[in-house]
N, C-alpha and C positions, 0 to 999 in steps of 0.2 A: 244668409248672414252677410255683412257688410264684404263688400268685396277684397278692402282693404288689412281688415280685419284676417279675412282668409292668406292672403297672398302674404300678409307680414308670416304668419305662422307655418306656409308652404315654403318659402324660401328661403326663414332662417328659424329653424327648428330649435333653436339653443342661444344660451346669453343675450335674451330679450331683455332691455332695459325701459322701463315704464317707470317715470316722473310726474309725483303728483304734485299738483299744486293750488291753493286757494286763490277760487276767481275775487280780484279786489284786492287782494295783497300782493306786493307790502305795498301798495297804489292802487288805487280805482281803475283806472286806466292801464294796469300793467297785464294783463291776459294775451295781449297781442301780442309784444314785445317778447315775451315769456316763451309764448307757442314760435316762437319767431326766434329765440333764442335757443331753445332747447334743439326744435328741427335742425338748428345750424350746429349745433355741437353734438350730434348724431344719434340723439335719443332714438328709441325705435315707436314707442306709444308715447303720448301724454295723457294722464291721467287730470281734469278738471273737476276740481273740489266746488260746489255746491255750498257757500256756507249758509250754516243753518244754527239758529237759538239753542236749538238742546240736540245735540247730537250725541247717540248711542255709544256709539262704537270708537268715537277719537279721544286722544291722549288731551292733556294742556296746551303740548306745542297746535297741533291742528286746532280744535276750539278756542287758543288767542288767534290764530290767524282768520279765522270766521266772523269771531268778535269786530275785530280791526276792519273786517272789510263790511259784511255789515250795517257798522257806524258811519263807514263812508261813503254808505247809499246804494253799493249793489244790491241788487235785485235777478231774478230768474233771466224778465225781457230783456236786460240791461248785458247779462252774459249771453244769450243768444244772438243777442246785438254784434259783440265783440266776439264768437266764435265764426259768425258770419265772415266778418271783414277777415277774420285770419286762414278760413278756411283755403282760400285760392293762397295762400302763401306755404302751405305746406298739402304733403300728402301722407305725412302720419297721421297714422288710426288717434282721434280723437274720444276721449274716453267721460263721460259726465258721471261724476260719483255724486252721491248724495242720499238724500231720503226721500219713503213713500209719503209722507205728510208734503211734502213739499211740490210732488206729484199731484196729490189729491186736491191743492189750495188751488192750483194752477190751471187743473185739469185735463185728467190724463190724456185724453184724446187728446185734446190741443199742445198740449207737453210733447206726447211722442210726435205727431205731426211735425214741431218746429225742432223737433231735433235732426228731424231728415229734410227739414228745407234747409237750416243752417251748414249742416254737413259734418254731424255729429255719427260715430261709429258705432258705438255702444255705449250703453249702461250699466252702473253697478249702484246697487238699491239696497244698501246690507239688511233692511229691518219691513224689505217686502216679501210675505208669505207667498211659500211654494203654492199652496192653490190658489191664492188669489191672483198671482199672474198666472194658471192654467187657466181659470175658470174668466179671470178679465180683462187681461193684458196679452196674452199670448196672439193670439190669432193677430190684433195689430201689432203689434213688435214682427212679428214675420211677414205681413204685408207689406211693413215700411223698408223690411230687410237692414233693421238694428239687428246691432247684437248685444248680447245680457249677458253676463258677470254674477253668478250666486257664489258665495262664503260657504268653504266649509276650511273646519276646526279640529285639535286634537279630541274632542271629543265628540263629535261630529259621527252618529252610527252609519256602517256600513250602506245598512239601505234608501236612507238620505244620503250620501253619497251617490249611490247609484240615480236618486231619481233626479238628484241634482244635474248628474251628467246627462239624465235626459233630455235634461231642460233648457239648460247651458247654449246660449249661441255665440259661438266664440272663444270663451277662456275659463278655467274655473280659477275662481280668487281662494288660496291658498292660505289663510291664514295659518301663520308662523307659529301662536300662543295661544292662549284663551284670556290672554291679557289685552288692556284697550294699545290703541294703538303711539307707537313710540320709538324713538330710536336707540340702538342696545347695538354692544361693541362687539359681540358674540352670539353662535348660535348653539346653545347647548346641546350634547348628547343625545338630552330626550324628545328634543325637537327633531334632532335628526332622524331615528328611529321611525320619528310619523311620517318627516316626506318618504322614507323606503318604505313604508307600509302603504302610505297612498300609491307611491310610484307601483308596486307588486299589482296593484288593483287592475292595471291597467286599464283606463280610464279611458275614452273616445277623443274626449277634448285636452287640450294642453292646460297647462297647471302654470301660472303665475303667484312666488309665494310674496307677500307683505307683513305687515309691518313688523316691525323689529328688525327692517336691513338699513344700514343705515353706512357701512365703507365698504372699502372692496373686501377684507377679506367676506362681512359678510353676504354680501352680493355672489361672490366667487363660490362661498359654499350651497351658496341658494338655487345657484345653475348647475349643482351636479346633482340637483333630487329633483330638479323640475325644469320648465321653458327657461326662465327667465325669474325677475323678481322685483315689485314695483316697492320704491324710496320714495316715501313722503315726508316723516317730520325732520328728519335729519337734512333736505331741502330747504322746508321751510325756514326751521332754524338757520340754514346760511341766508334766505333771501334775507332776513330779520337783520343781518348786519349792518346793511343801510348802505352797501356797497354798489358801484353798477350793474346795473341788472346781468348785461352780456356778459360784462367779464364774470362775476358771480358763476352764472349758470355754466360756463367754459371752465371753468376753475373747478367747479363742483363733479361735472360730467365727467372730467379729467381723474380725478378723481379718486372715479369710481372702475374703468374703464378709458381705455387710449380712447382717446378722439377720432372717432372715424367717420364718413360721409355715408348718411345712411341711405339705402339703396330707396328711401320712401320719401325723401327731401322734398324732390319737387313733385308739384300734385299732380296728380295724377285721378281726377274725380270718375266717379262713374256715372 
């Protein structure tokens, strides 16, 4: 698994904070800036949104941020492009969400390949089946030494669970709800009830929960049933303001979390 990947989660076991954001928003050109913004305000991952025409799993706020970017021309190459140039600027675990269609148009070999020339971490694929990455993607995803990100849910059965963590190189994505994704002022009850029922599981890999975090307090309750917990649309929604990007993301990081100097800042490649 990604080296980087590994060493974030051996060294800071707790209040992992992962920032997503859509390549091409609120600018064409904003990826860099962004990865270059977040590192200096001490994220510990960034999550890199994929925008895509029909996507499963996102709320409004995420699919208008797709839309908008999109329209203004990014493209796959065009983000591998600008992961590139940001790569030597930072040494946080870089994260590419998206989808298997998007995989499949590009093609997967040449997909996975230019994400380990670019200097891409992992992946998280919400609506790629458990065997089809055993049976077609696994064996290169561990050659390249990616790491991969599977969803599991409150409704999510025990032994999907388990083979999820088989599977898992890296983090498992914890979804919060069985609702799409969105940002929500609180974390109910019965949400909590499942991260202590996953946490009892005891699981191999570390647990990142999403969507539905969206300020500190629920960030704060997100890191006592798991790693950490990754904020996307409540993000998006401030780049959306049409504010500086640095201050923006300084402001927002702030936040969420004091401002601290993350121990992954400068790269560190392997």
């Amino acid at each position: 698994m990604s080296s980087r990947i590994t060493r974030l989660f051996e060294e800071k076991p707790g209040g992992i904070l992962n920032i997503y954001f859509t390549a091409g928003y609120p600018g064409l050109h904003d990826t860099v800036p962004l990865i270059e913004a977040l590192t200096e305000a001490g994220v510990d991952m960034i999550e890199i949104g994929m925008p895509y025409s029909d996507p499963l799993a996102d709320g409004p706020t995420i699919q208008h941020s797709a839309s908008v970017a999109l329209r203004q021309g990014m493209t796959l190459e065009l983000l591998f492009e600008q992961v590139a140039e940001a790569r030597p600027r930072t040494g946080v675990p870089l994260i590419l969400m998206g989808y298997y269609n998007q995989v499949m148009q590009f093609g997967e070999s040449r997909f996975l390949e230019r994400c380990r020339e670019v200097g891409i971490d992992g992946l998280i694929l919400p609506d790629l089946p458990l065997y089809e990455y055993a049976q077609h993607l696994k064996a290169q995803v561990e050659a390249l030494d990616l790491g991969i990100s599977f969803l599991i849910a409150p409704h999510t059965s025990e032994a999907r669970i388990r083979k999820i963590d088989a599977l898992t190189r890296g983090f498992i994505y914890m979804v919060s709800t069985a609702a799409i994704t969105g940002a929500r002022d609180r974390i109910a009850p019965e949400q909590e009830a499942y991260f202590r029922r996953i946490a009892a599981m005891n699981l191999v890999h570390p647990r990142l929960i999403g969507f539905g975090i969206s300020n500190r307090e629920t960030f704060e309750t997100a890191c006592r049933h798991a790693h950490g917990a990754i904020i996307g649309s409540a993000f998006i929604r401030a780049l959306g303001e049409g504010k500086p990007l640095r201050e923006t993301v300084h402001a927002f990081v702030q936040s969420i979390r004091p401002v601290t100097h993350s121990a992954f800042a400068k790269n560190d490649r392997p």
